[in-house]
C-alpha positions as CSV (number, residue, x, y, z in Angstrom):
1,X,143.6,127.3,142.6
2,X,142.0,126.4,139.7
3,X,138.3,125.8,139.6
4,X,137.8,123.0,137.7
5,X,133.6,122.8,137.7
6,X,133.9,126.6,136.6
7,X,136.2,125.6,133.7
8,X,133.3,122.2,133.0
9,X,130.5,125.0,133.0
10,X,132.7,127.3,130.5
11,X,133.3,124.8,128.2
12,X,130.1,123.1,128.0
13,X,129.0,126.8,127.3
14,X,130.9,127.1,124.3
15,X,130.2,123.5,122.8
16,X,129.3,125.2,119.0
17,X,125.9,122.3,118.6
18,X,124.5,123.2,121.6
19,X,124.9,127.4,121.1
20,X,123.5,126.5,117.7
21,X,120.8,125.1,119.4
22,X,119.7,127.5,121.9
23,X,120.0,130.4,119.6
24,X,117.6,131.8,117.2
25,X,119.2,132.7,113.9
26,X,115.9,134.8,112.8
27,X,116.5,136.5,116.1
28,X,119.9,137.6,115.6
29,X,119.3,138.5,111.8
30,X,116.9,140.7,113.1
31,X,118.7,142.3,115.9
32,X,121.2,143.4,113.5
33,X,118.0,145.6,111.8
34,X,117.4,143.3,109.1
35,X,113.9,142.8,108.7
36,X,112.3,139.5,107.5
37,X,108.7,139.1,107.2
38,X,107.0,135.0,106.4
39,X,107.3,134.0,102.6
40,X,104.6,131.8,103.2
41,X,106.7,128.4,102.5
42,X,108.1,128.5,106.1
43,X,111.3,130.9,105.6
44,X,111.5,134.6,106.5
45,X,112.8,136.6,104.1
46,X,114.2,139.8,103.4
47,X,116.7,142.8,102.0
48,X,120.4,140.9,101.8
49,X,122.5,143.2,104.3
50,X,125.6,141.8,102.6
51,X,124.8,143.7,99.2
52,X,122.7,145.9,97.2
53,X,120.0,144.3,97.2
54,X,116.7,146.2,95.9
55,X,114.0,143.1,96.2
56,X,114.2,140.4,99.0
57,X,116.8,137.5,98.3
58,X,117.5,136.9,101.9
59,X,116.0,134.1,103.8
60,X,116.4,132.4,106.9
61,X,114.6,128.9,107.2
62,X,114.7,125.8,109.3
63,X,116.3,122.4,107.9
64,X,116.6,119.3,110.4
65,X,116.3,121.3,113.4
66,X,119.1,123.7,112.7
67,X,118.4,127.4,111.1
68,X,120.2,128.8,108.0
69,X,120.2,131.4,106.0
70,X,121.1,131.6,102.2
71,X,121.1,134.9,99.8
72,X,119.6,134.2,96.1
73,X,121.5,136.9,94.7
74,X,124.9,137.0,95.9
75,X,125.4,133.5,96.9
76,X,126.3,133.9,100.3
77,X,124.8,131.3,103.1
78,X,125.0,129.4,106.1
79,X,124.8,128.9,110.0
80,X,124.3,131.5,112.8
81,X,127.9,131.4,113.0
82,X,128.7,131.9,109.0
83,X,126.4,134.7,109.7
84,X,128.1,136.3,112.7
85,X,131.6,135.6,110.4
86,X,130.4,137.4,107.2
87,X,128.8,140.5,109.6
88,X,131.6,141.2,111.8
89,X,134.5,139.8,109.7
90,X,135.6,137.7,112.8
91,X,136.8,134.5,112.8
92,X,134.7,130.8,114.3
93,X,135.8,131.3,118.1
94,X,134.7,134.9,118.4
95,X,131.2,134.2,116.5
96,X,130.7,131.5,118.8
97,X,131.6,133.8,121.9
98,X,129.6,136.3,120.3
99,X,126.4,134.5,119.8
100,X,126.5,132.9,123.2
101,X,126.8,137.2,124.5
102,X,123.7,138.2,122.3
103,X,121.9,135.0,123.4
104,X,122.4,136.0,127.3
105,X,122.0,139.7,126.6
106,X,117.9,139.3,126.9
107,X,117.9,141.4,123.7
108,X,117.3,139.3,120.8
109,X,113.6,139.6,119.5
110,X,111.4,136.8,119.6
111,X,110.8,135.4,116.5
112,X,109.2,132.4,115.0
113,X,109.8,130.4,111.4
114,X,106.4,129.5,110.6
115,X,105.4,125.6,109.8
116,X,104.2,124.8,106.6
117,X,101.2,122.4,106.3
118,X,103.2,120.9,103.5
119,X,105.8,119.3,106.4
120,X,109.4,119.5,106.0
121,X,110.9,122.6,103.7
122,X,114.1,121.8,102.3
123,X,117.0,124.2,101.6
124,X,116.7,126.9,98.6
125,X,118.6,125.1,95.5
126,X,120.8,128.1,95.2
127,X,123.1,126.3,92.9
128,X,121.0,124.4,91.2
129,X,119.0,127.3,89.5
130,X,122.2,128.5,88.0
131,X,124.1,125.6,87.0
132,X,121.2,123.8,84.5
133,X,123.1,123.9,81.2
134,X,120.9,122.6,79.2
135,X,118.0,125.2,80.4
136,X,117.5,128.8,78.4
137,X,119.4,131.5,81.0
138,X,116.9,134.5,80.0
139,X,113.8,132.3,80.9
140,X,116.0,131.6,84.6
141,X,116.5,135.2,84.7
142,X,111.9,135.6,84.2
143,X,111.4,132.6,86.3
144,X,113.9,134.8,89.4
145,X,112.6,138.2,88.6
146,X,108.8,136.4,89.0
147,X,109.8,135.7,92.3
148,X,111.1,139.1,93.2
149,X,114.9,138.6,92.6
150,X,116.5,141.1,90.5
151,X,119.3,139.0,88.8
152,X,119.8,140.7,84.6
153,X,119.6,138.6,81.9
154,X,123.1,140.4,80.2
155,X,124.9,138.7,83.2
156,X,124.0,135.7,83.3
157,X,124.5,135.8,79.7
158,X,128.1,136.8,80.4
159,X,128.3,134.3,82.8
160,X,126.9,131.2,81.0
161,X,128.6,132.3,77.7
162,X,127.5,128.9,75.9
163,X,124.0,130.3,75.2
164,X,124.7,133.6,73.4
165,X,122.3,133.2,70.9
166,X,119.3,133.2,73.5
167,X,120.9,137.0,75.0
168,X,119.4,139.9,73.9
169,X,122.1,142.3,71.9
């Protein structure tokens, strides 16, 4: 016979908003070994784990309620469960199985985004820095590097081709 309040219970479970909820992304970022320390604007931030990354581009921060996490350098970004997808290579239902496991597991590491007294932190403008075309690419580049994030001037030279005369030779 089929147990229908079990089956209630198992789906209400799964329900992808409320896991998102109860689960700290910072937490499970960390459990995989990837540490994050406070930037001081309310994210956490550290090594990407999904490149090279030789100065901190990674951060993990808190926008209406939800956390997210975002790489400067390589682009990548998302939810807990974008993160669980890019880590494992699994698809949606097995992150969210996933991330409901670690959750229950007792494991996770308490860890906490810190407020800002400036209020509410929006998201990183990931695009945004990169796709001003009327702004000189090589002072983008010192303006990134000033902040830690090793992105060379030669490519995004190469990949804003329109201002060659501003790249070195």
């Amino acid at each position: 016979m089929i147990d229908f309040g079990e089956l209630a219970r198992s789906a209400l479970e799964l329900d992808p908003a409320a896991v998102k909820k109860s689960t700290s992304l910072a937490s499970m970022v960390m459990s995989y070994g990837i540490s994050l320390e406070p930037s001081g604007d309310g994210r956490l931030i550290g090594k990407c784990p999904f490149h090279h990354d030789t100065r901190p581009s990674f951060c993990v921060w808190v926008w209406e309620g939800v956390e997210w996490w975002g790489c400067w350098s390589c682009g990548r970004r998302g939810d807990l469960y974008d993160f669980l997808q890019e880590w494992h290579w699994i698809g949606f239902r097995r992150a969210l199985e996933l991330a409901v496991q670690l959750r229950d597991s007792g494991t996770l590491p308490e860890v906490v985004i810190p407020e800002t007294s400036g209020g509410r932190v929006g998201p990183p403008d990931f695009d945004g820095i990169l796709s001003v075309s009327d702004v000189d690419r090589v002072l983008i580049a010192r303006l990134l590097a000033d902040r830690g994030i090793d992105v060379p001037v030669r490519w995004l030279c190469e990949q804003f081709d329109n201002l060659v005369e501003s790249c070195p030779n």
